[in-house]
SETORNU-74992 format. One record per atom (N, C-alpha, C, O, CB): x, y, z. Coordinates in steps of 0.1 Angstrom, whole numbers, padded with zeros to 4 digits, always signed. Last residue first. Glycine has a CB too. Example, Ala and Ser with C-alpha at 12.3 -4.5 7.8 and 13.67 -1.06 7.14 Angstrom:
2
+0128-0022+0071
+0137-0011+0071
+0129+0000+0079
+0134+0011+0080
+0141-0006+0057
+0132-0057+0078
+0123-0045+0078
+0132-0033+0078
+0142-0033+0085
+0113-0045+0090
END
This chain:
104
+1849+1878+2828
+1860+1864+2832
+1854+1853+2822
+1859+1842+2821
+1859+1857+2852
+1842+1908+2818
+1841+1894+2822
+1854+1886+2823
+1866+1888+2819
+1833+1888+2813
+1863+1929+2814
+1868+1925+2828
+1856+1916+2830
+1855+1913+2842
+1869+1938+2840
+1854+1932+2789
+1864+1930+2789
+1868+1927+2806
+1878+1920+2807
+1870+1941+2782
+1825+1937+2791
+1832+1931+2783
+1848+1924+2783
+1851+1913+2779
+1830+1938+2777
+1823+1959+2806
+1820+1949+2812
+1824+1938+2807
+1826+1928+2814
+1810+1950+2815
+1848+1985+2810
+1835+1981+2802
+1835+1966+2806
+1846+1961+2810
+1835+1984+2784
+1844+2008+2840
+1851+1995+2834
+1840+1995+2818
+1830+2002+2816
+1849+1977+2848
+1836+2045+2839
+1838+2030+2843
+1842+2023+2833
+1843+2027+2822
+1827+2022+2849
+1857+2071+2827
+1848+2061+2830
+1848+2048+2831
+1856+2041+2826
+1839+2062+2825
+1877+2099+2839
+1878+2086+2839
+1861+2076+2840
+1855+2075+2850
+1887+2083+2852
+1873+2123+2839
+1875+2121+2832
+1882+2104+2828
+1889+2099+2819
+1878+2130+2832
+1872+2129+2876
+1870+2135+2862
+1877+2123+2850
+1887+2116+2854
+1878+2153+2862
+1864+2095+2887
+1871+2108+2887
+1869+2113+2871
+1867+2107+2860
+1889+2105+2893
+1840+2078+2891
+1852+2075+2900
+1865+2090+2902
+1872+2094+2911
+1859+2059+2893
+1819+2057+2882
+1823+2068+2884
+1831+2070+2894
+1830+2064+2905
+1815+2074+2885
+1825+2021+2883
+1818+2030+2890
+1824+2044+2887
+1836+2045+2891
+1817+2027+2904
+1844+2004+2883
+1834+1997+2881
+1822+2008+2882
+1810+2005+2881
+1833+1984+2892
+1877+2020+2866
+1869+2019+2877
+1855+2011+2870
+1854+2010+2858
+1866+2035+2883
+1894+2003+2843
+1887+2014+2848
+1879+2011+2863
+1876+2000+2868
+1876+2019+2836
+1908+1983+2827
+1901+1989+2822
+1894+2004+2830
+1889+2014+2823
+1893+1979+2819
+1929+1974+2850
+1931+1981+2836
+1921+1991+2827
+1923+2002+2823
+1933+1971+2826
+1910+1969+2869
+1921+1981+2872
+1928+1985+2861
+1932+1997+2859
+1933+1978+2882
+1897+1949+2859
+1888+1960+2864
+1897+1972+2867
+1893+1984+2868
+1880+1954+2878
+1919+1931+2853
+1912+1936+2843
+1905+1948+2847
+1906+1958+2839
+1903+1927+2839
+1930+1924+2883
+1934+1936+2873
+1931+1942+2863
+1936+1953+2860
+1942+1935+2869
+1907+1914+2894
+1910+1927+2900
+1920+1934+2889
+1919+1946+2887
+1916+1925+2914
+1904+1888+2878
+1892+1903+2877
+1900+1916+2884
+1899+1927+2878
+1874+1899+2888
+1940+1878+2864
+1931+1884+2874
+1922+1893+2878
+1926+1904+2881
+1934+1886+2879
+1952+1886+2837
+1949+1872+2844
+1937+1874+2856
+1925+1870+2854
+1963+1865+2853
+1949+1913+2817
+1953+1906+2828
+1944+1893+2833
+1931+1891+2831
+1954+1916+2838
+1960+1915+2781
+1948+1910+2791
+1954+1901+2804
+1960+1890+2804
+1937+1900+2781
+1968+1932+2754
+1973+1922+2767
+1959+1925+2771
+1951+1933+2767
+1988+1926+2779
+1967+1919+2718
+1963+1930+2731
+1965+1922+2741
+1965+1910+2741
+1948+1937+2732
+1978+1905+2697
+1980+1919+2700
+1976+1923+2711
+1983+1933+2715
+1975+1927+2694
+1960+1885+2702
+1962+1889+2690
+1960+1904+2689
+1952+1912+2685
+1954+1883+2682
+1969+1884+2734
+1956+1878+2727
+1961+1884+2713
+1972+1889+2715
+1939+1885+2734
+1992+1878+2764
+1987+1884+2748
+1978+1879+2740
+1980+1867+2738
+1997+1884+2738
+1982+1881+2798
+1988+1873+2784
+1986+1883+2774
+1980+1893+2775
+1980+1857+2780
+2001+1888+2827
+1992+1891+2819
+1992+1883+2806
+2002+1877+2803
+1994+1904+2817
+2007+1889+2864
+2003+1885+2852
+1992+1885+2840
+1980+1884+2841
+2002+1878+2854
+2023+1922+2878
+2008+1910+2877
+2011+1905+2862
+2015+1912+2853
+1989+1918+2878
+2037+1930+2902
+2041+1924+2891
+2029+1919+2889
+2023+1912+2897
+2053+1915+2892
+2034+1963+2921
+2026+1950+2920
+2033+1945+2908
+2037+1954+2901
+2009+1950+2918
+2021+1986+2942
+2034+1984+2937
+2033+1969+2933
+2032+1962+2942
+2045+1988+2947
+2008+2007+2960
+2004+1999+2957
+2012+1988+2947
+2004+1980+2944
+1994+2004+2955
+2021+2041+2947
+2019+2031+2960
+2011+2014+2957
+2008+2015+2945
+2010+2040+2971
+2044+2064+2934
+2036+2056+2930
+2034+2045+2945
+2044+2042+2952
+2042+2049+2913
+2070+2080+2939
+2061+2086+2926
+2045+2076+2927
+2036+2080+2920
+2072+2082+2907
+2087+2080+2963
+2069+2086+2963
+2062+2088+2953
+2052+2094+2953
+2066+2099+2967
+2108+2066+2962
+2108+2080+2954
+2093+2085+2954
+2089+2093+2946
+2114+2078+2937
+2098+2039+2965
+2107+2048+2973
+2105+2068+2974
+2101+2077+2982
+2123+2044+2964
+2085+2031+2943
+2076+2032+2961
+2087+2043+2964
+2084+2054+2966
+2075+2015+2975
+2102+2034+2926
+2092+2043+2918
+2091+2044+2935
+2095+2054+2941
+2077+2036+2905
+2119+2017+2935
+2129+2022+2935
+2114+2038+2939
+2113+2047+2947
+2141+2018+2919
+2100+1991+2938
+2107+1996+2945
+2116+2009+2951
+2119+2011+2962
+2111+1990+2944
+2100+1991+2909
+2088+1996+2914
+2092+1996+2929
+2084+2003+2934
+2075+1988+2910
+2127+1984+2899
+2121+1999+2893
+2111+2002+2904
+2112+2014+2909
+2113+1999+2876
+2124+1958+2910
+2134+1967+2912
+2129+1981+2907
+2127+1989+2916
+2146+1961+2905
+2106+1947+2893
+2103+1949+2905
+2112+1957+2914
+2107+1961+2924
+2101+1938+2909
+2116+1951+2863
+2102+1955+2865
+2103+1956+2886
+2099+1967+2891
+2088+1939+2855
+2142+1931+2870
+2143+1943+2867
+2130+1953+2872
+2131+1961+2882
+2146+1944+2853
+2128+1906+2875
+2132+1909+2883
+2139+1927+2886
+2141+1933+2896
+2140+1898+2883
+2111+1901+2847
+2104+1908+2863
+2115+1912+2873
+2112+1922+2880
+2094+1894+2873
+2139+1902+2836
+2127+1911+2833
+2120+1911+2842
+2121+1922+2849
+2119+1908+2822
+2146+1876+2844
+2157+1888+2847
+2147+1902+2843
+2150+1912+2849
+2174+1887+2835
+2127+1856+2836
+2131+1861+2850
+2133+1870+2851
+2126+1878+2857
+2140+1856+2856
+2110+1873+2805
+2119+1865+2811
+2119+1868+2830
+2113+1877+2836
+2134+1869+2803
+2090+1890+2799
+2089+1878+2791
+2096+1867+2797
+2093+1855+2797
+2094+1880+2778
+2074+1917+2815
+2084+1913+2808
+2081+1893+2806
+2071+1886+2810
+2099+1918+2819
+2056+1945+2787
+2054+1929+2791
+2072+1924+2795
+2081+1924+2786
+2046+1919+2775
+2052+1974+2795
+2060+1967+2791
+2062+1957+2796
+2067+1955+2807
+2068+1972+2791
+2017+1993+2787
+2026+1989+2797
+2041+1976+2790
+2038+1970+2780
+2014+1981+2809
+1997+1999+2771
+2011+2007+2770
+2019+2001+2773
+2029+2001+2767
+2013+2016+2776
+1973+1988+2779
+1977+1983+2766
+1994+1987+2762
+2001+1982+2753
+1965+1991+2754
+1966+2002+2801
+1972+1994+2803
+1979+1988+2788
+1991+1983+2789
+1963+1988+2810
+1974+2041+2804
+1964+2029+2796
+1978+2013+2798
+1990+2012+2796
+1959+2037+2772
+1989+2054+2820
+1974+2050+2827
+1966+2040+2816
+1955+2035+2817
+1963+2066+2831
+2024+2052+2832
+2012+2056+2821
+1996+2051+2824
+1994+2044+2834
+2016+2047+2806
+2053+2058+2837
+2041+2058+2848
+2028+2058+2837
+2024+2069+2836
+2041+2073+2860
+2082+2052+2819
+2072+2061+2824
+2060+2055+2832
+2061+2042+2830
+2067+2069+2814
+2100+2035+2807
+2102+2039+2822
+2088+2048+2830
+2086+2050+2842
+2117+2049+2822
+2094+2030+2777
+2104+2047+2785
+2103+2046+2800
+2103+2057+2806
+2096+2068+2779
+2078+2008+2783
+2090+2005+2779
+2098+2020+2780
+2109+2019+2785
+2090+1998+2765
+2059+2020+2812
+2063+2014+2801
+2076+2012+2792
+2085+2016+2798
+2058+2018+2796
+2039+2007+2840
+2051+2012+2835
+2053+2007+2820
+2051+1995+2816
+2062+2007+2845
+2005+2021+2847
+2018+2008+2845
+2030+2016+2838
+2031+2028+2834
+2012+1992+2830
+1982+2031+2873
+1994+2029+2862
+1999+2019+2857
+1999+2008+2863
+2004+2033+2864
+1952+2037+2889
+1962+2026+2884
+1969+2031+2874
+1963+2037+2864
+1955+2012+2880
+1951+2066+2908
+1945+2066+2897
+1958+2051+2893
+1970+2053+2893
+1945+2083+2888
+1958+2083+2928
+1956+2069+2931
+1950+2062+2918
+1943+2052+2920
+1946+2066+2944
+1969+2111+2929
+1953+2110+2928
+1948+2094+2928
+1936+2092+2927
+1947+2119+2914
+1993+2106+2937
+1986+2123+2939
+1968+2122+2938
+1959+2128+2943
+1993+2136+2922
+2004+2084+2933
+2007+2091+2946
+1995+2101+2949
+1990+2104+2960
+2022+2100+2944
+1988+2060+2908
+1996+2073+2917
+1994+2079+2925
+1982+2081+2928
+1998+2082+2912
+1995+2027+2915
+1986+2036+2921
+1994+2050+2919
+2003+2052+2926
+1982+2034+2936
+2007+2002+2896
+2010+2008+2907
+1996+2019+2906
+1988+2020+2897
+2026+2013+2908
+2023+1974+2874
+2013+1982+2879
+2019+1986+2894
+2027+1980+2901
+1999+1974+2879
+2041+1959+2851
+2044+1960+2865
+2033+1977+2867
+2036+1988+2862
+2066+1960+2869
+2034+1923+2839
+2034+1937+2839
+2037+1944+2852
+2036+1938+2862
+2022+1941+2833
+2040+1895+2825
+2039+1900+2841
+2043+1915+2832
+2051+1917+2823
+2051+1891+2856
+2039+1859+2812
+2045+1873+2807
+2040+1883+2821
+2035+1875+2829
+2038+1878+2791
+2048+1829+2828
+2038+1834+2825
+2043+1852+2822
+2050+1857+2830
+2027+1830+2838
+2071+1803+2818
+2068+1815+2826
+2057+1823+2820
+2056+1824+2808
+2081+1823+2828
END
């Protein structure tokens, strides 16, 4: 099984999150809580069901990710580009992607 993080959009300003091991909503991806097993995504997707419900968060997603020596890195350009940042100015205090890291 491939390790899977569980990402989302917040509500208020659409800015990508992940969830972390306290349950929280966080905006750096490196935070987020890898799960490892079935019963772990299946928990991770239950929470983000629960997060859509409760209006905290939209866009609501399990994505695959691996571990590199220490650091996660998503599988997919769209999630690298959503971990690292926008490709483009985009909101106070958020700058773009670095390009490095959302090559493929």
């Amino acid at each position: 099984m491939v390790d899977k993080v569980l990402t989302a959009n917040r509500l208020d300003d659409g800015i990508a999150v992940w969830l972390n091991a306290n349950g929280e909503w966080v905006t750096s991806f490196q935070e987020a809580l890898v799960a490892r097993h079935a019963e772990a995504v299946a928990a991770l997707e239950e929470i983000g069901k629960k997060s859509y419900a409760d209006n905290l968060v939209v866009d609501v997603a399990v994505v695959e990710v691996q571990e590199t020596n220490g650091r996660l890195w998503p599988l997919r350009l769209r999630e690298r580009i959503r971990a690292q940042g926008p490709t483009m100015e985009y909101a106070p205090g958020y700058k773009p992607a670095d390009p490095e890291f959302i090559a493929v």
